[in-house]
N, C-alpha and C positions, 0 to 999 in steps of 0.2 A: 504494500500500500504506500501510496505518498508519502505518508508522516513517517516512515521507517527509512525513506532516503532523504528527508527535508535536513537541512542545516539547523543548527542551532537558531541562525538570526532568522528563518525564515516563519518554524517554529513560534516563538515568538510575536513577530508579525503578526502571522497568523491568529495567535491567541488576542491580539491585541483588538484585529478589528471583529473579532467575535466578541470581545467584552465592550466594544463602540456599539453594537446594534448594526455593525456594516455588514455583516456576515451571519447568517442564522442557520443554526444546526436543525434541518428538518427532521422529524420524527427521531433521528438516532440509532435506528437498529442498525443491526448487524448488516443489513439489505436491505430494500425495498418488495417485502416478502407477498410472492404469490398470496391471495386471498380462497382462492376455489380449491386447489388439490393439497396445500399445507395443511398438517394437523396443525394441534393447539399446542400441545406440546412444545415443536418445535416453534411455533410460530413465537409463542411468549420468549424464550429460550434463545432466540438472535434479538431482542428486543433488549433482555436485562445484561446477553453481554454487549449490546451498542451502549448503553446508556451507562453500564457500570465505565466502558472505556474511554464513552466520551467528560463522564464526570470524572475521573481519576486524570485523563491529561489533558484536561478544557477547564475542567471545574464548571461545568455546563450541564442546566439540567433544563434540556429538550420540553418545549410548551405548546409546539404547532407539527404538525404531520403535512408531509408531501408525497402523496402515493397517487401520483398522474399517469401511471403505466402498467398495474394489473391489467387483467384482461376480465374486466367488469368486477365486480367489488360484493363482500359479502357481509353481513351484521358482526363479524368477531372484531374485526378490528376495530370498527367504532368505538365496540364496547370493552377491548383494552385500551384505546384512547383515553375514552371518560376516567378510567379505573387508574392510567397514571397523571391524571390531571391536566391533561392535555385541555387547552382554550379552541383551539380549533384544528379541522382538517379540511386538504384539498382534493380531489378527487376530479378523474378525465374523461377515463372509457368507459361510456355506460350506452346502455342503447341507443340509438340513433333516435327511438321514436320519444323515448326514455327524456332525451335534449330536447326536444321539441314539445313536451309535456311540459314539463320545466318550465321553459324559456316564459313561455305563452301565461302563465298565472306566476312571474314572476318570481317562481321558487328554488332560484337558483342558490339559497343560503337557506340553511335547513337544520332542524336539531334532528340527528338520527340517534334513536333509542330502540335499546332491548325491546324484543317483543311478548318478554314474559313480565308482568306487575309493571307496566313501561308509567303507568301514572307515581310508582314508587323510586325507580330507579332512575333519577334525575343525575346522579353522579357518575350513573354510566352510560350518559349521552355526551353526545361531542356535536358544535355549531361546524358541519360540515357546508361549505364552498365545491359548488359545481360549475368548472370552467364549461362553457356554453358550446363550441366548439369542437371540431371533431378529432384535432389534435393539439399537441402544443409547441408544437414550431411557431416561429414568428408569422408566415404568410399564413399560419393555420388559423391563429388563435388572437393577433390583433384587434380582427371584425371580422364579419362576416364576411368580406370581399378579399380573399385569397390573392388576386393582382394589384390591389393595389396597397396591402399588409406585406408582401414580398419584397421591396427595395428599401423597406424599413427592416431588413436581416442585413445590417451594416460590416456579418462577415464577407458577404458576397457585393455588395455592393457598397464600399467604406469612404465613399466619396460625397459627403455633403457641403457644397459651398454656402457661405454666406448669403448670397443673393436668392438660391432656393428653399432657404430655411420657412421663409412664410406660406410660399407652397405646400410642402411638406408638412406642415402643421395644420395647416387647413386639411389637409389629406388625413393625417392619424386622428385626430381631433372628429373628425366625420365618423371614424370607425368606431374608438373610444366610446364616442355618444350612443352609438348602436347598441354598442353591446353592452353599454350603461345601463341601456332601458329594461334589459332584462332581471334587474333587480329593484327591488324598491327603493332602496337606499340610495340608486344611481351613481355605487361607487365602482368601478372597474379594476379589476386585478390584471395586466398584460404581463406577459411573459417577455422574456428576452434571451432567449437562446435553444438551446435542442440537445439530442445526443450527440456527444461525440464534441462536444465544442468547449472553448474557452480552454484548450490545450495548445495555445500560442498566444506570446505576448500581446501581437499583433491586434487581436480578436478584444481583450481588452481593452486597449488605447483608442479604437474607434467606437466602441458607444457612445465617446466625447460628444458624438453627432443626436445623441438622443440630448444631452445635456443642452445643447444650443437646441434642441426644439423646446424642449422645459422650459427654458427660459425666456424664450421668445413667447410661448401660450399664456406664462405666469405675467409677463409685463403687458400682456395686451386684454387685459381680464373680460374689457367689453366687447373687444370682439368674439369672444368665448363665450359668454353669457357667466364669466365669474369663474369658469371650469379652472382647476388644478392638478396639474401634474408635479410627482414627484418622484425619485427612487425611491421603492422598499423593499419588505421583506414582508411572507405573510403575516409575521407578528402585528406590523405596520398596518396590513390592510384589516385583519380581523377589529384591531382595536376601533379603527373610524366606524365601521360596521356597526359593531356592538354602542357607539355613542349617539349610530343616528337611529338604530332599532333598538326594542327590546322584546317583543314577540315574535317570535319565528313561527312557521308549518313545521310540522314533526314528520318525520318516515318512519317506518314502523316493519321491518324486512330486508329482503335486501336486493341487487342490482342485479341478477345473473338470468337468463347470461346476454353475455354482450354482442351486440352485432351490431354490420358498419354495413358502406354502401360505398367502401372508397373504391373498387375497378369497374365491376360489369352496370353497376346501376341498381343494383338487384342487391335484398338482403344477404349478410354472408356471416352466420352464426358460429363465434368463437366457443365450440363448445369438443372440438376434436380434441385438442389437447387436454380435456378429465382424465384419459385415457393416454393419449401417447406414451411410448416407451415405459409399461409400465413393470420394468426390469427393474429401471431404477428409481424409481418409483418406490416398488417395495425394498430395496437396499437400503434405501434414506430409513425406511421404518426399524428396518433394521436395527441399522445406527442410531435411531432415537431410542429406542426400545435398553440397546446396551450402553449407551450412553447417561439413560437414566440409573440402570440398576449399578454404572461404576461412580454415578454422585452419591447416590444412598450409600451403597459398601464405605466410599472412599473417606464419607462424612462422617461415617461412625466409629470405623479403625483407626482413620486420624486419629479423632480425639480422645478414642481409648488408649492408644497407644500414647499419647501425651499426657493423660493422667494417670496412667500405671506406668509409666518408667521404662518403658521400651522406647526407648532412643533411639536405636537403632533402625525399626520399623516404623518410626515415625520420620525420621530422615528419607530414607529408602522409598515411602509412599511419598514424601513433599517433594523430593526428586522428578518423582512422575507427575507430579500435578501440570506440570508445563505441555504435557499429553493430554491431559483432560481440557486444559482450554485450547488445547487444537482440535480435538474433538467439537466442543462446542462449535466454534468457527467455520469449522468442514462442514457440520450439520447446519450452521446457519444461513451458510453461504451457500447452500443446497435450496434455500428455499423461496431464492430469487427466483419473477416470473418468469424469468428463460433458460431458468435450473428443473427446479419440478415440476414444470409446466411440460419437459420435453421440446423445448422448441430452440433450444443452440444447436450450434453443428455439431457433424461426427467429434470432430477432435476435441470440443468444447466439452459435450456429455462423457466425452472418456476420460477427459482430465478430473471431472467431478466424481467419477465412478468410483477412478481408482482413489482420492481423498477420503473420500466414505471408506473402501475396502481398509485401508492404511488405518483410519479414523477406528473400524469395528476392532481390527486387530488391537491396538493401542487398548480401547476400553474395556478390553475381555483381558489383558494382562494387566489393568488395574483392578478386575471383580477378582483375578486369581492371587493380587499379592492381599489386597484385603482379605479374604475368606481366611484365606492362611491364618490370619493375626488374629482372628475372630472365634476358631472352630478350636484353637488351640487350650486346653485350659492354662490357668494361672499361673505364669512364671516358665513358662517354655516357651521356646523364638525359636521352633524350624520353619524355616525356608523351604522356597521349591520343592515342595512336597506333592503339587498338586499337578499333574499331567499334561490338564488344561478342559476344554467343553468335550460334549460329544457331538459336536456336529465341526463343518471345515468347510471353509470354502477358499480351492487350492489358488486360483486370482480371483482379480475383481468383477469378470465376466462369467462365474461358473455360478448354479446353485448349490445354494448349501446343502452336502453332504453328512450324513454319521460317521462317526470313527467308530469302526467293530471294536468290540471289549472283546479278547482274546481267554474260552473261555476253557478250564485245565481242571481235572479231577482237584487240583491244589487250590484252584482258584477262593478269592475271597476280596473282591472288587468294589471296594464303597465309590458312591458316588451321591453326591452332595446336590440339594433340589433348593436352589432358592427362589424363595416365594415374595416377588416384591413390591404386594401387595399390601395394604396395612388391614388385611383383613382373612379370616380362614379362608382355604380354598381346600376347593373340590378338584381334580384336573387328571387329565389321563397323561402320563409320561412315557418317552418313549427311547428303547435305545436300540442300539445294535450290537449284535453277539455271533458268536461265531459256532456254536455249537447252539443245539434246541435243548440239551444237558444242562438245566439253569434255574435257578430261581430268586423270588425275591425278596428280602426279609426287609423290616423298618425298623425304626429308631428302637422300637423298644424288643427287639427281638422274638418280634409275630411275622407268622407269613404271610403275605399280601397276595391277595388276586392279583391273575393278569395270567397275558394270552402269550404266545406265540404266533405268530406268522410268516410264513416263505418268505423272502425275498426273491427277486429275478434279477438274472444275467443277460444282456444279449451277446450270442455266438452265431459267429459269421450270420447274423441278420435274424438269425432264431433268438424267441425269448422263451430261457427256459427256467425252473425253480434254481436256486443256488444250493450247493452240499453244506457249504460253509459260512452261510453268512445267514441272519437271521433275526424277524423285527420281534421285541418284547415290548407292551405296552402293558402297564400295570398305574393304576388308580392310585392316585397320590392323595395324600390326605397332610398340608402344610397347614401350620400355625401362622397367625398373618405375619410379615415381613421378617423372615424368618430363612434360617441355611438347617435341613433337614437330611441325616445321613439315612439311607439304605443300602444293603447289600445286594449283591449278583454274585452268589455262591451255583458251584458243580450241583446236580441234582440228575437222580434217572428216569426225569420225567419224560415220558412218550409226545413227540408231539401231535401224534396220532391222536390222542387222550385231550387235549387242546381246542384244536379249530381244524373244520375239512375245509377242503379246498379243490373247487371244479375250476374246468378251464373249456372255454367254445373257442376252438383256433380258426374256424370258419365261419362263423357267425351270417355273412349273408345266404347262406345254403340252411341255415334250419331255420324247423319253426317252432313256435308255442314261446312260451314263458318260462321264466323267473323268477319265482317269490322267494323276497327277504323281510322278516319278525322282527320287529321288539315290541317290549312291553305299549310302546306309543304309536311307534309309525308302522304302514307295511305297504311295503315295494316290490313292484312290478318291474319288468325286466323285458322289453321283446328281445327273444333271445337275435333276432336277424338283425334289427336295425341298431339294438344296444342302448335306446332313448327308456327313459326312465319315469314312470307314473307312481306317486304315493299317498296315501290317504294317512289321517291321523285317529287317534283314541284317547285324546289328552282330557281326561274330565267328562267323559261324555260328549264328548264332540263328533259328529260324525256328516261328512260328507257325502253327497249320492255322485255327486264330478270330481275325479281326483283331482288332486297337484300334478302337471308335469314338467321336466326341465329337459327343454331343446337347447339347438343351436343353430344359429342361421350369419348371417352378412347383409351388409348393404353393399349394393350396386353405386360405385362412386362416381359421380358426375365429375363430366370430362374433365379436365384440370381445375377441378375447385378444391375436392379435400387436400388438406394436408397435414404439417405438424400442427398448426393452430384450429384451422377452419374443419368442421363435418361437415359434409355436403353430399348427401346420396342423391341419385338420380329419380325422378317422383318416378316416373314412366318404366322405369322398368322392375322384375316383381324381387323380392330379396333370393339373395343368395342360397342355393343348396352348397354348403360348404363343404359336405359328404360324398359329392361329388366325384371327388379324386381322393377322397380318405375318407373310406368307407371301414366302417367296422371289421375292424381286422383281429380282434381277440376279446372277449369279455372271459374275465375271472374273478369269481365269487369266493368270499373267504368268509366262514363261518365259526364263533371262537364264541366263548365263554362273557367276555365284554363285549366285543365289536362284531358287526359283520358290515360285512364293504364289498362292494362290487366295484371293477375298474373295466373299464371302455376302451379301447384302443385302436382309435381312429388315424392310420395311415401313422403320418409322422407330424400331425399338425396336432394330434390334441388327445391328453392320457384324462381322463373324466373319471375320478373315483367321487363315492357316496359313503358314508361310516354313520349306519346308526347304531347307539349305543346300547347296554344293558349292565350298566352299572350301580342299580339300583339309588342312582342321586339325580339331583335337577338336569344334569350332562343328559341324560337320555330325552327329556325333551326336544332336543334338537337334533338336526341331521347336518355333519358335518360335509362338506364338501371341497375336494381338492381338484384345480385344473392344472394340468402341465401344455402350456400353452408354446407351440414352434413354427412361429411364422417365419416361411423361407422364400428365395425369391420369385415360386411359382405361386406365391400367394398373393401379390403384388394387388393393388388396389381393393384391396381387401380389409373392412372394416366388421369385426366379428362382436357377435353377443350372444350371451348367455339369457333365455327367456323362458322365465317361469310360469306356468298360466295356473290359476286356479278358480274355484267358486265364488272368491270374495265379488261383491258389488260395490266398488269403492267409487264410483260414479266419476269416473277420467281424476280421482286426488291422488295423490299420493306423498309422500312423506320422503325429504330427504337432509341428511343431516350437515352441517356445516362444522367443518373443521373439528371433526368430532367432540366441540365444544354445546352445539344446539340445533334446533329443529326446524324445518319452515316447511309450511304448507306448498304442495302445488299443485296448479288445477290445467290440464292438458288444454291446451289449446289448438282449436279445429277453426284457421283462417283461410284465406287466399294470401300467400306469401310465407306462412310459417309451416312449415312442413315439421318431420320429427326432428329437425336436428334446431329446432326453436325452442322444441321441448325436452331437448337435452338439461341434465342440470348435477353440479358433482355431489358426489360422496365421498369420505375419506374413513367411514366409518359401518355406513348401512346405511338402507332405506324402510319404507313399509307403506302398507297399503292393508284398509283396516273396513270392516262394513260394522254393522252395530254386532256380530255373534262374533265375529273371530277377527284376528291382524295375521296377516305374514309380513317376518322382518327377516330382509338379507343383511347379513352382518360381513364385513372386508375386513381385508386387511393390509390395505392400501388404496389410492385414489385412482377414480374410475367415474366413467360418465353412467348414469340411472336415469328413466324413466318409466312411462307405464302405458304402453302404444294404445291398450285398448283397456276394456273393462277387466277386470281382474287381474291381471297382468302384470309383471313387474320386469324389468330389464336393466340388465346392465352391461356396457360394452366390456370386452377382456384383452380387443388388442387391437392394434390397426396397421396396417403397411403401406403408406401412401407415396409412391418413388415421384410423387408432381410436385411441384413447388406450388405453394397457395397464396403468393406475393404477398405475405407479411409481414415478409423482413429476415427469415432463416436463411433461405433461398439458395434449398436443395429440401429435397425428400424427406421421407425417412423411411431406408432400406437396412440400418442396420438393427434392425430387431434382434432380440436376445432371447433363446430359450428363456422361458418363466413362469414357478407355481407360485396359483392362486390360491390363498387360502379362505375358506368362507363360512359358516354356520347359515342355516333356516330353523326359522322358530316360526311355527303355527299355535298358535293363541288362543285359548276361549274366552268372551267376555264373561265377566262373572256380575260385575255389578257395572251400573252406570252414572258412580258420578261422576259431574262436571268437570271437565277435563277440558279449560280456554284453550292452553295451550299443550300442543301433542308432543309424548315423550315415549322414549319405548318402556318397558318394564323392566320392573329390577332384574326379571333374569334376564331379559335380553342385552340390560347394560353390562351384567358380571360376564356374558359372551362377550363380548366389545372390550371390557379388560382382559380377558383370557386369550384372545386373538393380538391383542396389538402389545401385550407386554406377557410373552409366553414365559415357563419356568424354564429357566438354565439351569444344565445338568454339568456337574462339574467332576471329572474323575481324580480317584487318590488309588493308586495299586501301590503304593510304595508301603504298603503297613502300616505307616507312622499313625500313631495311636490318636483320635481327635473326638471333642464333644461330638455326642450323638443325635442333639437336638441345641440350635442355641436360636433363641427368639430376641430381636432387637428390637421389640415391643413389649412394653409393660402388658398393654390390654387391647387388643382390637381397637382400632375406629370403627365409628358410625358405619353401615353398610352404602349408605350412598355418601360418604366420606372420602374422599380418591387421595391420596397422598403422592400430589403432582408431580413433587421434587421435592431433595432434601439436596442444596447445591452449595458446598462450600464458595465462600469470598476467596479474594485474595487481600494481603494485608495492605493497609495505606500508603505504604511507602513502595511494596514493590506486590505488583497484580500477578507475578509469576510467583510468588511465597503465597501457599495455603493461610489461613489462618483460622483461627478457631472458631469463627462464627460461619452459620450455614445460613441459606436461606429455604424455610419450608414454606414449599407452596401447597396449599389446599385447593380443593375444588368439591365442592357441594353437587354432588350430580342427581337431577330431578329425574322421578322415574310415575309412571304411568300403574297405578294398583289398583286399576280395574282386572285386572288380566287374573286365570286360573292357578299359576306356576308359581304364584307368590306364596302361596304356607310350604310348598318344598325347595322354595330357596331357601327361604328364612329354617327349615328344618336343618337344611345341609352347612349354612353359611353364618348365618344370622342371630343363631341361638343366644350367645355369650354376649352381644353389644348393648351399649349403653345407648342413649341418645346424644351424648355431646362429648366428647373431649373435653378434661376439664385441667385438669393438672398439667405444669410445664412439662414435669419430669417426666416424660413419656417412653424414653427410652430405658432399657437396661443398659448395665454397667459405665453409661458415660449420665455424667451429670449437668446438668444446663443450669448456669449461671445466671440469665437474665434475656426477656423474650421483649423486644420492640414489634409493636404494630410499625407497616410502611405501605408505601404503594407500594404497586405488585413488580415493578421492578426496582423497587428499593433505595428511590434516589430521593425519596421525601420517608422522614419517620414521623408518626405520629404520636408516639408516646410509649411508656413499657408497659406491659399489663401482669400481673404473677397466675393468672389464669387466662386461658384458650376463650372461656367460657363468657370471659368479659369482651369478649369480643366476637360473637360468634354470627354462622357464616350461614347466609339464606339460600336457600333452592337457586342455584347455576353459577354460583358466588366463584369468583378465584379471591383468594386472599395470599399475600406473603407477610411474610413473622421472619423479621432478622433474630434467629438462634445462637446466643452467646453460651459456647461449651467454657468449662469451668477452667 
């Protein structure tokens, strides 16, 4: 970055006209972060490291947001705006017709507020600024007259004499006035520059020519009718705003999605990239995922290790902390709208792939020196004891693989389950083994359910079972946020005695069916084509039209789609993607916990189904995994997964934002909005709900949703588009990456109907959504070395819809590369929907031991907390200290942070 090769006097400088008001630090994140495919997570997470960095060498605490370049805008950000105090935001891309709504009733300054209790949540609204305009280039966004705004971009044309000054001022002046009109206050915000500029002196020293227009409008006031121009800053504009209004319009939702009419004339819907490359996509989750459980570890071995007197492994971890905020940085710098959005070039996404790869490695060798320090008891310091995960991924382009546990009559194989969660779980775990000779004991020396099953080899093009290799999944039962040991000892169990297992290696030559049981669901199978129908028995619920899940494409109109734009062709009908990959093997595995059936469709798509039978809330849903491989005979090829069922959701349906909150949407059937209008992202799940029952798809990564017809729910899984969509990439996107999806269906009974303003899923469907996007890592120890067999770094459970966001150590005052001993814990209050049937067997399996509030500081075991500050949520303002949680406690969708002083 700049400031790393700036001089000392420059430096300075610098600071100097930041603390004049010459120079204003917009929003402050770490980037200017996608709004549609970022989780929340991350999105907060580049935000408190911009602002930690920019108050530590600025001394600057960020009051206005500039986010003129997402590709349409969603209600999270607003609503961490209001939450770190922010006065105002500006905003660009929004719909075309979106601008012209606006414009027309003068609403182009606006208070946008949450749309849960939004008459309560005043502090989480922000006075957002909508530039009127279609971009913000100089000729874009002066006025509406694009020729004559364009020789006022004085990098291209830097020659203003004296004698045409009063010209020219009568010209901008004219524009000015326009697009004044479209506010009531008739104050005008213009830009003055674009991307890519102000990277030459040159570029600088001629706005001089805006100076002599200034001055010539200001000294001639009646022929202006009194008009005034000046340089600012949004600070500048917000505040004359706020002195000539005091009432605003409220928006109440959010912007998506965006679409323009900059080439053919014709609407062109930014809604492809929910979807694009979503390889890395889910890597970024990855990284968020391990990145979170090495701030928890790292927060808590630190500080045990500096008040018990290991030195040494308090050294050794603050050594690595300079890896943890490159972590942060890689993942935040991921979450630029032309990082996660998929829309840079080839070498652009492979340079951020491999940051993330490097990034995952780094945080998984900070969860292994913590665990170590953690699992140990009292007064021991071995090191390197611990192997490492059980999964690998050999570069940045391969999925992650299992490492086989090598399994020996002698054998005696702990491996360590952290759960990092602040709450009991339920969860199925899973390893790999090299023998079916096995079993699997827990902490306290019971034997544990679980299954075996085959794994496959392919040989010379054949797929056949493996001799040697082999999947165990066995039922974990973790204390919340907590490192839980199990064994994988020799044993002479049959795997015979296990789970059967059939196999169709020609599947379009037969016929009839496949039925698969559990307690809940039952699935159907045509054995020829391999597509899959399921009904439910959750509560007495029963359908007379099952559930089914296809797969289809759209037919993409001639050079329109691409990395940014959807665009399928109306006229012609959707794709048979099965086409050329045809059902080429279905195998059914029937076990004790699980059975699953897998599809294998050519080489474009391995489709498995896993219902459960593990007598917990897990069996209400059906898990699903796609292995998705688009190659280059797959070319203009936009694929989805579509599930149909009996609900009557009348064209709504439900999808989530930033897996932080919920918004309605209602299908729209126009002239000119086809499906890809009614495109809209997920990063979490969506649903589709009538008054008897909801189906909710839960992700595990961001994807475009919809619900083309009645019952219906869709979501794209991949796209290949090699045409450029003149957005600005300009190239294709032909390097697709092999990539599993992972996903849960939960079918729902309504049980009761109260009032429900705003739509949420249910608590089980939320404890899915935490079990998918922050999975249990499985850590091996074959070295012997003797370690606690249960260690909980929780006193007592949280709350059940209590989420324990982050626990993130600072860095000290003087230098942001030294750990220090305060963390920052962020909370999130997650609101859930308890009309639904599945709520007494969550709360059966999860929920039993919880209190209603957190109330005491001392939350943790063996480390002590000295002293808890309320702050905003990125922590650049404190509001006081509290010696209870409880005095300050957190309403339904709330994020809160608490600067945590360890002792």
């Amino acid at each position: 970055m700049w400031w790393q090769q700036a001089s000392e006097d420059q430096k300075q400088t610098f600071k100097r006209l930041v603390h004049e008001g010459r120079i204003e630090i917009m929003s402050g994140g770490w980037v200017m972060t996608d709004e549609a495919t970022a989780h929340i997570y991350a999105i907060l997470d580049q935000f408190i490291e911009g602002h930690q960095w920019v108050k530590h060498e600025l001394n600057v605490t960020p009051s206005h947001s500039w986010v003129i370049d997402p590709f349409g805008h969603g209600s999270t950000v607003p609503y961490l705006l209001g939450a770190f105090g922010f006065k105002g935001a500006i905003i660009q891309r929004i719909h075309y017709n979106w601008k012209e709504w606006l414009a027309a009733r003068q609403y182009g300054d606006f208070i946008w507020k949450p749309q849960w209790n939004s008459e309560k949540n005043s502090q989480y609204s922000v006075l957002t600024h909508n530039m009127p305009f279609d971009m913000y280039f100089v000729d874009s966004s002066c006025g509406p007259n694009a020729k004559e705004c364009g020789p006022f971009d004085f990098r291209w044309y830097p020659q203003l004499s004296d004698s045409t000054v009063p010209q020219k001022a009568d010209q901008l002046i004219g524009q000015y006035r326009r697009s004044a009109s479209f506010y009531p206050h008739n104050v005008f915000l213009a830009f003055v520059g674009g991307d890519f500029r102000y990277n030459t002196e040159s570029e600088f020293e001629v706005q001089h020519n805006y100076k002599k227009i200034i001055d010539y409008v200001n000294a001639n006031g009646a022929k202006y009718n009194n008009a005034k121009l000046q340089f600012g800053t949004p600070k500048d504009y917000f505040k004359i705003v706020r002195e000539r209004m005091e009432n605003f319009p409220t928006l109440i939702g959010d912007l998506f999605p965006y679409g323009d009419v900059f080439t053919s004339g014709e609407a062109a819907y930014w809604t492809g990239y929910f979807t694009t490359r979503p390889f890395v996509k889910i890597v970024c989750r990855e990284l968020e995922h391990n990145l979170r459980n090495a701030e928890i570890l790292f927060t808590i071995a630190y500080n045990k290790a500096k008040q018990g007197n290991y030195g040494d492994v308090a050294l050794n971890l603050a050594q690595n902390y300079v890896n943890l905020i490159n972590a942060r940085r890689n993942l935040g710098l991921f979450q630029h709208h032309d990082a996660i959005t998929g829309t840079s070039r080839q070498p652009v996404m492979k340079n951020y792939l491999e940051r993330m790869y490097e990034s995952i490695g780094q945080t998984l060798k900070i969860q292994q020196q913590a665990i170590e320090m953690l699992v140990q008891s009292i007064g021991k310091n071995q090191q390197n004891f611990i192997d490492g995960v059980s999964y690998i991924r050999e570069k940045a382009s391969d999925i992650s693989g299992r490492i086989k546990l090598e399994i020996s009559e002698s054998s005696n194989i702990e491996i360590i389950l952290f759960n990092s969660l602040a709450q009991d779980r339920v969860d199925i775990a899973s390893i790999s083994v090299s023998s079916s000779n096995v079993k699997i004991i827990d902490a306290d020396g019971n034997d544990v359910k679980f299954q075996i099953n085959f794994s496959f080899k392919n040989v010379s093009g054949e797929i056949i079972t493996s001799g040697d290799e082999f999947e165990v999944i066995f039922i974990a039962r973790l204390p919340p946020l907590s490192l839980t040991i199990y064994r994988v000892i020799y044993a002479t169990t049959s795997i015979n005695e296990l789970c059967t297992y059939n196999e169709i290696k020609n599947p379009n030559s037969e016929n009839g069916k496949i039925e698969l049981d559990s307690s809940k669901f039952k699935l159907t199978i045509d054995k020829k084509t391999g597509s899959v129908q399921f009904n439910t028995n959750i509560n007495g619920l029963e359908n007379k039209k099952p559930f089914t899940i296809g797969f289809g494409a759209y037919n993409t109109a001639a050079k329109k789609s691409g990395a940014y734009l959807f665009k399928p062709d109306p006229t012609m009908p959707e794709k048979d993607v099965f086409t050329s990959d045809k059902a080429s093997r279905i195998t059914v595995i029937n076990g004790p916990l699980a059975s699953y059936v897998e599809v294998i469709y050519g080489s474009l798509l391995v489709h498995t189904i896993r219902v459960l039978k593990t007598g917990t809330h897990l069996d209400e849903g059906i898990y699903i995994e796609n292995f998705v491989n688009m190659e280059k005979k797959h070319a203009n090829m936009e694929m989805f997964m579509r599930i149909k069922s009996p609900i009557k959701n009348d064209n709504e349906f439900y999808t989530d934002l930033n897996g932080f909150q919920w918004q309605r949407r209602k299908r729209v059937s126009r002239a000119g909005i086809g499906i890809e209008g009614n495109y809209y992202p997920i990063t979490v799940g969506a649903f589709i709900q009538d008054n008897e029952q909801r189906l909710t798809y839960i992700t595990d990564h961001a994807q475009g949703a919809t619900s083309p017809e009645l019952g219906t729910l869709e979501v794209m899984i991949d796209r290949r588009t090699p045409i450029d969509d003149q957005r600005g990439m300009e190239e294709g996107v032909t390097d697709n990456l092999p990539n599993l999806q992972r996903a849960w269906l939960t079918i729902e009974k309504v049980e009761s109907h109260h009032p429900q303003k705003y739509q949420v899923p249910s608590i089980h469907a939320q404890n899915l959504m935490q079990i998918n996007n922050y999975p249990v890592n499985i850590y091996i120890n074959s070295n012997g070395f003797e370690i606690n067999r249960r260690v909980k770094l929780l006193k007592e459970s949280l709350p059940c819809d209590l989420h324990l966001f982050n626990l993130r150590t600072l860095g000290t005052d003087e230098n942001q590369t030294i750990p220090s001993q305060s963390a920052l814990l962020v909370a999130h209050r997650i609101n859930y929907d308890c009309n639904y049937s599945n709520l007494n067997a969550f709360y059966v399996d999860i929920c039993k031991q919880n209190v209603e509030h957190f109330d005491n500081i001392e939350i943790f075991n063996d480390v002590s907390v000295k002293s808890v500050q309320k702050t905003s949520l990125t922590a650049l303002k404190s509001h006081g200290s509290i010696s209870s949680f409880r005095a300050d406690p957190i309403e339904a969708m709330e994020l809160k942070t608490f600067n945590v002083t360890f002792s």
